[in-house]
C-alpha positions in Angstrom: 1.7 18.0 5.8 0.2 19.9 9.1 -0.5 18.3 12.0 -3.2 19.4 14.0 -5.2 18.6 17.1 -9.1 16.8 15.7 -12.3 18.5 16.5 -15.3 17.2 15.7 -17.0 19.0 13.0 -20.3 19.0 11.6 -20.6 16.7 8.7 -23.2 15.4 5.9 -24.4 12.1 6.2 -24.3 9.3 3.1 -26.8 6.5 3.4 -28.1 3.6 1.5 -31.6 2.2 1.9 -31.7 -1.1 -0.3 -34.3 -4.0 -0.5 -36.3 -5.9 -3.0 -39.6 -4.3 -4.7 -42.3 -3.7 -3.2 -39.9 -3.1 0.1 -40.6 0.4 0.7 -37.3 2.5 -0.3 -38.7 5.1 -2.5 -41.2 5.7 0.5 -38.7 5.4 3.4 -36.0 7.5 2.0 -38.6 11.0 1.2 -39.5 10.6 5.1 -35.7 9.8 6.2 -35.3 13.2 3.8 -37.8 15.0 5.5 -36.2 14.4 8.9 -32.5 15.5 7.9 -33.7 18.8 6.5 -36.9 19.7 8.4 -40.4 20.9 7.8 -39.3 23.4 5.1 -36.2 22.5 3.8 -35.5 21.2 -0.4 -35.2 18.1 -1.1 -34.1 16.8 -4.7 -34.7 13.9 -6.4 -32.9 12.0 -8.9 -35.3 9.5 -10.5 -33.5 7.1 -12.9 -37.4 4.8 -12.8 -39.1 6.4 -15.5 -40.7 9.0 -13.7 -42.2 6.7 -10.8 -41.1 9.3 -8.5 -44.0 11.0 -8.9 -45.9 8.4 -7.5 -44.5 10.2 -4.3 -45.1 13.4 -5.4 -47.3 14.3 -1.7 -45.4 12.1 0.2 -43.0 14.1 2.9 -44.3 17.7 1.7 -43.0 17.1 -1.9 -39.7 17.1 -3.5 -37.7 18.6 -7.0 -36.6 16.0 -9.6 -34.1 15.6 -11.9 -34.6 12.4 -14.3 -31.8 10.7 -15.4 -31.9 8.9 -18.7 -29.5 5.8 -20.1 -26.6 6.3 -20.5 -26.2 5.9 -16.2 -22.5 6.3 -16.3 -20.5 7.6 -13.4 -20.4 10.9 -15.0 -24.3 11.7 -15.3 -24.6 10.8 -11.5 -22.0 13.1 -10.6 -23.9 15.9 -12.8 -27.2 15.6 -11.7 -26.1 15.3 -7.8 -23.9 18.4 -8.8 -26.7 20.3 -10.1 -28.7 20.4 -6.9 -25.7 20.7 -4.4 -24.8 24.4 -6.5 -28.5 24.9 -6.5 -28.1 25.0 -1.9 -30.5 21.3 -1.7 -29.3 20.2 1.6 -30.6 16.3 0.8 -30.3 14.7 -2.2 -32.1 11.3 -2.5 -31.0 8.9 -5.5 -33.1 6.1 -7.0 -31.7 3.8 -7.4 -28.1 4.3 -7.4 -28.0 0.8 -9.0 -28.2 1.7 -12.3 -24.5 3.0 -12.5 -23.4 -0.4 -11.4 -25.9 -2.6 -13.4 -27.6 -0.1 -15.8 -27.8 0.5 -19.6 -24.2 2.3 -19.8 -23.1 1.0 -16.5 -19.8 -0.3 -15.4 -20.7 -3.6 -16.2 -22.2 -2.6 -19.4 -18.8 -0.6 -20.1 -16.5 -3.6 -19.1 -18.4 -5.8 -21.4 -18.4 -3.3 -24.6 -14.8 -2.8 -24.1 -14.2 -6.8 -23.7 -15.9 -7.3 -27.0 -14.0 -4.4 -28.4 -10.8 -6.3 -27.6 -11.6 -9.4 -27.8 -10.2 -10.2 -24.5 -11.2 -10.8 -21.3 -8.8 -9.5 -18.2 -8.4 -6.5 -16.2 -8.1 -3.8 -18.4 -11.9 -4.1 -19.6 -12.5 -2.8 -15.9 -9.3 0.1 -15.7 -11.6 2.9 -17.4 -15.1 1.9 -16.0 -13.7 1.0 -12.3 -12.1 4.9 -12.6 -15.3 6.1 -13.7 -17.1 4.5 -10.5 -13.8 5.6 -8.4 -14.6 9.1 -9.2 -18.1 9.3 -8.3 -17.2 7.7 -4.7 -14.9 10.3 -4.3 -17.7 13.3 -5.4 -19.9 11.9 -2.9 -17.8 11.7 -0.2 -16.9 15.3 -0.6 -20.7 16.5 -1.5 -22.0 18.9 1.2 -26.1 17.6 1.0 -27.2 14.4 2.6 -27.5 11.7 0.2 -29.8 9.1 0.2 -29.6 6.1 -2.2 -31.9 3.6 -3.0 -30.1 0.4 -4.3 -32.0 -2.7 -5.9 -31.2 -6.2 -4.4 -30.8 -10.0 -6.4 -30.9 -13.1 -4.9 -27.8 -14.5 -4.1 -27.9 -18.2 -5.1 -25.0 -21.1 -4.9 -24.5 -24.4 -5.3 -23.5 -26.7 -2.8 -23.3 -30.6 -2.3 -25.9 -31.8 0.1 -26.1 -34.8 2.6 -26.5 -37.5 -0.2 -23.7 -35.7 -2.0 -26.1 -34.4 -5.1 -25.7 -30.7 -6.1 -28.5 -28.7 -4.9 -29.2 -25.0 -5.1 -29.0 -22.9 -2.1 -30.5 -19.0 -2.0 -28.4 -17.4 0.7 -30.6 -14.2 0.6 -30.5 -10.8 -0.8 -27.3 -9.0 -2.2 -26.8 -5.3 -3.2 -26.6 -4.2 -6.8 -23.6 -2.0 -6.9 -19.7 -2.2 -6.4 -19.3 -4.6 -2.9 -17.6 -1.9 -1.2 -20.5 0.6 -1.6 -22.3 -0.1 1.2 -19.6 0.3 3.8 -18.8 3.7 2.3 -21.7 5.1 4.0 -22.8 7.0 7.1 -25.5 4.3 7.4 -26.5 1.5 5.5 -29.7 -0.7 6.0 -31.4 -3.3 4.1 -35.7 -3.5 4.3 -37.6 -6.4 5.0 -39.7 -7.8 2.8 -43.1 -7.1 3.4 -42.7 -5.4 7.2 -40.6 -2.8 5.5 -38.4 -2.8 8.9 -34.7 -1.9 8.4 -31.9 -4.5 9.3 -29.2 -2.3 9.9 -26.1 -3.2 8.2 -23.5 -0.5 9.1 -24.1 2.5 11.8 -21.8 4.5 13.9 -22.3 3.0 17.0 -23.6 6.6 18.9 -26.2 6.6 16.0 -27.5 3.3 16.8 -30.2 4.5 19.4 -31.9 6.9 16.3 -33.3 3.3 14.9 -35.8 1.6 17.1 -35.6 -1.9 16.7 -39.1 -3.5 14.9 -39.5 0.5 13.7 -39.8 1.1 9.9 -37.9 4.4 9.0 -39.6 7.8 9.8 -39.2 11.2 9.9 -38.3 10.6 13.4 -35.4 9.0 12.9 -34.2 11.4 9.8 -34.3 14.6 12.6 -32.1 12.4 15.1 -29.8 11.5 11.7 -29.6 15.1 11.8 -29.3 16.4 14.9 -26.3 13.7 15.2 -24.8 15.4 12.4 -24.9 19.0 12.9 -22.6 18.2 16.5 -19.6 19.7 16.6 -17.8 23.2 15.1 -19.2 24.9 11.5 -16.9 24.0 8.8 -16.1 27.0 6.6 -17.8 26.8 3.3 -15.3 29.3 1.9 -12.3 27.0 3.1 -13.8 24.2 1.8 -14.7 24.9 -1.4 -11.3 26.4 -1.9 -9.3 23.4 -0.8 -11.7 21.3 -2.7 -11.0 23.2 -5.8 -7.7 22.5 -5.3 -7.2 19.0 -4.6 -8.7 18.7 -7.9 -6.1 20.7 -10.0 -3.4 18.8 -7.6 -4.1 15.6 -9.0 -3.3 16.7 -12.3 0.0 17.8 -11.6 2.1 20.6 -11.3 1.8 21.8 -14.4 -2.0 22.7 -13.8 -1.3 23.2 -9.9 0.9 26.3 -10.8 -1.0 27.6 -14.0 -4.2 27.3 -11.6 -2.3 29.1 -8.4 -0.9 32.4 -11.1 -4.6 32.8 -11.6 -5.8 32.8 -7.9 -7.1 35.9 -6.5 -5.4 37.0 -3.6 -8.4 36.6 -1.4 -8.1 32.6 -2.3 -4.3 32.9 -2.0 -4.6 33.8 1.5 -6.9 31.4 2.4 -5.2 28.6 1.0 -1.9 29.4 2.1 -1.9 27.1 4.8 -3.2 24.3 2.8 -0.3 25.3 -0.2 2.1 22.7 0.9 -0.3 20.1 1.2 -1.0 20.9 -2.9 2.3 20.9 -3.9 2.9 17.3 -2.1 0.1 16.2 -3.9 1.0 17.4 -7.3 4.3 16.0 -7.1 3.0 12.6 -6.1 1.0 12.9 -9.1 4.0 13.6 -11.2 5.7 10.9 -9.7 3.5 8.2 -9.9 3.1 8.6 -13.6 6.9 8.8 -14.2 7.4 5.8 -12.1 4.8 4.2 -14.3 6.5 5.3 -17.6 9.5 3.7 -16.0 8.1 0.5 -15.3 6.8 -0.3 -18.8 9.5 1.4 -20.6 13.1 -0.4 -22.1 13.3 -2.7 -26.1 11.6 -6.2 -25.9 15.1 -7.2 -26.9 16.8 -5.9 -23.8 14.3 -7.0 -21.5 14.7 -10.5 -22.6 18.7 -10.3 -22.6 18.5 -9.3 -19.8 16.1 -12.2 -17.9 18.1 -14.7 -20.2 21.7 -13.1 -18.3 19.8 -13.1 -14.8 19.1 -16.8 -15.3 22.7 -17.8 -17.1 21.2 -19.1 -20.4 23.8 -17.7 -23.0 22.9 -20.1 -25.7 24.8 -19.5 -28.6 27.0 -17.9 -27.0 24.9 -14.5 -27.0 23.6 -12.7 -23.7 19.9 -12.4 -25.3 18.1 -12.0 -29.0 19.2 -9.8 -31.3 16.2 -7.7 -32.4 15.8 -8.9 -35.3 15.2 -12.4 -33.9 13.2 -10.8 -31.0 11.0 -9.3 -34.3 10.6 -12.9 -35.4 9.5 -14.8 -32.8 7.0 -11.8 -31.6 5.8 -11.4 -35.7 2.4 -12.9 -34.5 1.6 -11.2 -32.0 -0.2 -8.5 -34.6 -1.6 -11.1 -36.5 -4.6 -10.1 -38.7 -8.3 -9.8 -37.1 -10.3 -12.6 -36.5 -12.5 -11.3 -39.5 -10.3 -10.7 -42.1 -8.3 -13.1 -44.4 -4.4 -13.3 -43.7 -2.9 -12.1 -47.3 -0.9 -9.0 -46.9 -2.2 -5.5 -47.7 -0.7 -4.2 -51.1 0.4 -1.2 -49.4 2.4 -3.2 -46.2 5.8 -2.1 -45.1 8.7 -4.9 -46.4 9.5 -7.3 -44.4 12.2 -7.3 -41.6 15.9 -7.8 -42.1 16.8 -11.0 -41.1 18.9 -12.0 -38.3 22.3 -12.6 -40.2 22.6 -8.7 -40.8 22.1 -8.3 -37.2 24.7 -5.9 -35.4 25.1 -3.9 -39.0 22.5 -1.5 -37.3 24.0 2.1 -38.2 24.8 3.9 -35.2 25.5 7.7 -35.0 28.2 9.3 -33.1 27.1 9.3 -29.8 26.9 5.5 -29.6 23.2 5.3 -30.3 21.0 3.4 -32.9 20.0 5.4 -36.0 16.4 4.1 -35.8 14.1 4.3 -32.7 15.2 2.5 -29.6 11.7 0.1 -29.7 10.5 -0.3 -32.7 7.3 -2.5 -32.6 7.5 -6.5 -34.5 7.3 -5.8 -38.0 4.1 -7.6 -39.0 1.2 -6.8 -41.5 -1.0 -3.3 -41.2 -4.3 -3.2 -43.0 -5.4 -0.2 -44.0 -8.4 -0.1 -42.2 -5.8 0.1 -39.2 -3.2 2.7 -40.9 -5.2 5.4 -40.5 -5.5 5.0 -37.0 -2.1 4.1 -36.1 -0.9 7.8 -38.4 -3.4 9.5 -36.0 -2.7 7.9 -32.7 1.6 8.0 -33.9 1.1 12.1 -34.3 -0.8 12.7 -31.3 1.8 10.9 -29.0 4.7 12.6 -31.0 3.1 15.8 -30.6 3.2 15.4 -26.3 6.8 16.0 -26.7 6.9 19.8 -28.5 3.3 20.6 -27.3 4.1 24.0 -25.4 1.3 24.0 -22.4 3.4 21.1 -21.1 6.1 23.0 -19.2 8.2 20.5 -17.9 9.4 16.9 -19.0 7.4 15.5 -15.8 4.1 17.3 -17.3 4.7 15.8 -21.1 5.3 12.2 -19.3 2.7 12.1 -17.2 0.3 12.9 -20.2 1.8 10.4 -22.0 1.0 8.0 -19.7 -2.7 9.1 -19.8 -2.2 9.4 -23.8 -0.9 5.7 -23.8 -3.5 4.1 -21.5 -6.3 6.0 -23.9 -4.9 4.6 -27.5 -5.2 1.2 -25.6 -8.4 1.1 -24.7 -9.9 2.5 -27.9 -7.5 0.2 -30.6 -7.9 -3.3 -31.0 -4.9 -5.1 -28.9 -3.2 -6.8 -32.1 -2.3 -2.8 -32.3 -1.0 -2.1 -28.4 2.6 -3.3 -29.9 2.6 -0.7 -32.3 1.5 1.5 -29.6 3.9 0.9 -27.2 6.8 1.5 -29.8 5.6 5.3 -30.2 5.4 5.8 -26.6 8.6 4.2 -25.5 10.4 6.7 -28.9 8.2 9.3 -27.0 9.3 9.0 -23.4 13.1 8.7 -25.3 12.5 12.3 -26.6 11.1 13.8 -23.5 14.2 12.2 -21.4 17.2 13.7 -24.1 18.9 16.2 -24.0 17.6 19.6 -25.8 20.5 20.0 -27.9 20.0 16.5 -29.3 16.4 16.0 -29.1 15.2 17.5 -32.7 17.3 15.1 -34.6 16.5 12.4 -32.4 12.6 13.3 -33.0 13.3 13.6 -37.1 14.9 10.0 -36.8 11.9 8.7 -35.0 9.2 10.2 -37.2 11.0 8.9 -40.6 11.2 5.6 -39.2 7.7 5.6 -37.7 6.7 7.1 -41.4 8.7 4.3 -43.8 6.7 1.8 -41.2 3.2 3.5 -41.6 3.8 3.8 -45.2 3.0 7.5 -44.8 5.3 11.0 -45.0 6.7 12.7 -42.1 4.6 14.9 -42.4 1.5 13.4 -41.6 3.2 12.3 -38.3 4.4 16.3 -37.2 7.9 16.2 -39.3 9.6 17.2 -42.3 9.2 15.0 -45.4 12.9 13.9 -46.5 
């Protein structure tokens, strides 16, 4: 990490215009756009109304538009803003940035799809959709235009206990539409008054405060001294910048990719990213790190992890330290129960039931101490064939992490396993996620042996994972018996 003294360079501006309709944000935000680039410079327009920019189409000396069509995820924002940023617009206004928060295909339309997918509700509806919206806030934070967003409002309405103690219904005014920390990610944000079209200010640097007249509406005016504000301070280096940019980037997947990406570099780049090279590494390693650690933290037998919080707490009933497996197979055997919409009568084609626990302790074990079946083995329980297939597929895809050769290094294969896992989750129904976790923890096993032993370890796994899945070896990446 270098330290270095600051200086104040110039910068790009984010700012968010909301109100209710009829307010005046379409209008307000083509003359705020006018100001921050001048009498001749481009302004784009990404129009997610159907087309009602063109209402504007004369207002502010005229604009170029992009219109963005359902699905408004995360992603399409970041491509349209994209497209005008390489095509040199140096303001960008978006309307209404709303959309990706509240829109057909928006985070809350993802978290809801993926909540009726599991039939859960919880956190994890959120992970992939929140990352989505994570990701954009990053983009525009790093986007070299001026970006204006237009953001709906709703009412913000509560109930409260009045005076004679009756429930009554209190609006407390207008909220934004998008993620509540969206607004104070801005340069400026400001909410319009209905009707006067006047801006209450509700974040500014306090130097910029003076560039918004109090009673004013927003003008051009105030877009030039937006501007002016801005352009203070020492040039940044485009070439730097987009170097370092690039390179965060490929960081945060990991060394792996950080050292494939630097072979390639021309030395031109090299040498302008050689100061910033340390600052890569750090990053890619953090990376690395953070998804081992998180392997780590889910990882160990369902049996061990209760013997072991049943020893922490001195319970040795029976005089065992913890469950055998086989018990621990029992007492979890619902927790893959069939679907809601299906009957419970066993497939024809399901694997036998387990051993019970009498045999337990007969497990064959091969010379080096270690069971002759997978570590974690997920609770033997019914598998309809609608979900077989999907359990082969998702079993040789996570077996394959551990011999695929573009992953380098054992931190590479875990760190996509990680990613591999958290994917199989979200798309299989969570009566699966057992079953899930059993080939990732046999996995991560793999990736951590030792070379020498690994193969036969690998074979063990796939032929129990096979006689499980009712399938061959083969189909999982091994050699039929």
């Amino acid at each position: 990490m270098k330290i270095e003294r600051a200086v104040r360079e110039k910068t790009y501006t984010l700012t968010s215009i909301a109100g209710p309709s009829g307010s005046g944000k379409t209008y307000s935000a083509l003359l705020y756009a006018r100001g921050l680039v001048g009498p001749e410079g481009k302004i784009g327009f990404i129009d997610t109304e159907n087309k009602r920019s063109r209402f504007y189409a004369d207002v502010a000396g005229g604009f170029d538009v992009i219109d963005l069509d359902p699905p408004f995820t995360s992603g399409r924002y970041i491509e349209a803003i994209k497209a005008f940023e390489k095509a040199g617009y140096p303001a960008i206004v978006v309307d209404s940035i709303s959309h990706e928060w509240e829109g057909s295909g928006g985070v809350l339309e993802q978290a809801e799809a993926i909540e009726e997918r599991t039939k859960r509700a919880g956190l994890h509806c959120w992970q992939k959709p929140k990352a989505g919206h994570k990701k954009l806030m990053n983009e525009l934070l790093q986007t070299r235009a001026h970006l204006i967003f237009c953001c709906r409002v709703k009412e913000k309405v509560v109930q409260v206990k009045g005076q004679n103690g009756k429930t009554e219904i209190v609006n407390e005014g207008f909220v934004v539409v998008q993620e509540k920390s969206f607004i104070y990610e801005m340069t400026v944000s400001m909410m319009l008054e209905e009707g006067t079209h006047v801006p209450l200010l509700q974040k500014c640097p306090g130097d910029l405060l003076s560039a918004f007249p109090q009673g004013s509406r927003i003008t051009t005016q105030i877009g030039t001294t937006v501007s002016q504000w801005a352009n203070e301070g020492r040039a940044v280096d485009i070439e730097v910048e987009d170097a370092k940019r690039e390179g965060l980037v490929i960081a945060n997947q990991g060394v792996g990719p950080l050292t494939e990406w630097w072979k390639a570099l021309a030395p031109g780049k090299k040498k302008v990213l050689e100061s910033f090279k340390d600052t890569l590494k750090s990053i890619a390693s953090a990376h690395d790190q953070m998804l081992a650690d998180q392997m780590d933290a889910g990882g160990g037998d369902i049996a061990e992890r209760i013997a072991a919080a049943r020893k922490a707490s001195g319970d040795t009933t029976d005089g065992q330290e913890g469950f055998n497996r086989d018990f621990v197979r029992q007492q979890t055997q619902g927790a893959s129960a069939s679907r809601p919409d299906q009957d419970n009568t066993p497939s024809a084609d399901a694997p036998p039931a387990p051993a019970s626990s009498a045999d337990a302790g007969n497990t064959p074990v091969d010379e080096a101490g270690a069971d002759d079946t997978p570590a974690s083995d997920a609770p033997a329980s019914t598998i309809y064939p609608t979900d077989r297939a999907d359990l082969i597929e998702c079993c040789r895809k996570l077996m394959f992490i551990v011999v695929d050769p573009s992953l380098e290094t054992p931190q590479q294969r875990r760190a996509t396993l990680v990613t591999a896992k958290d994917n199989w989750k979200d798309s299989l129904p969570e009566e699966l996620h057992l079953h899930i976790k059993a080939f990732v923890e046999s996995a991560d096993a793999q990736i951590k042996a030792d070379p020498k032993v690994m193969p036969a370890l690998r074979e063990k796994a796939l032929t129990h994972f096979a006689e499980m899945l009712d399938c061959k070896a083969s189909d999982l990446g091994g050699v039929d018996g």
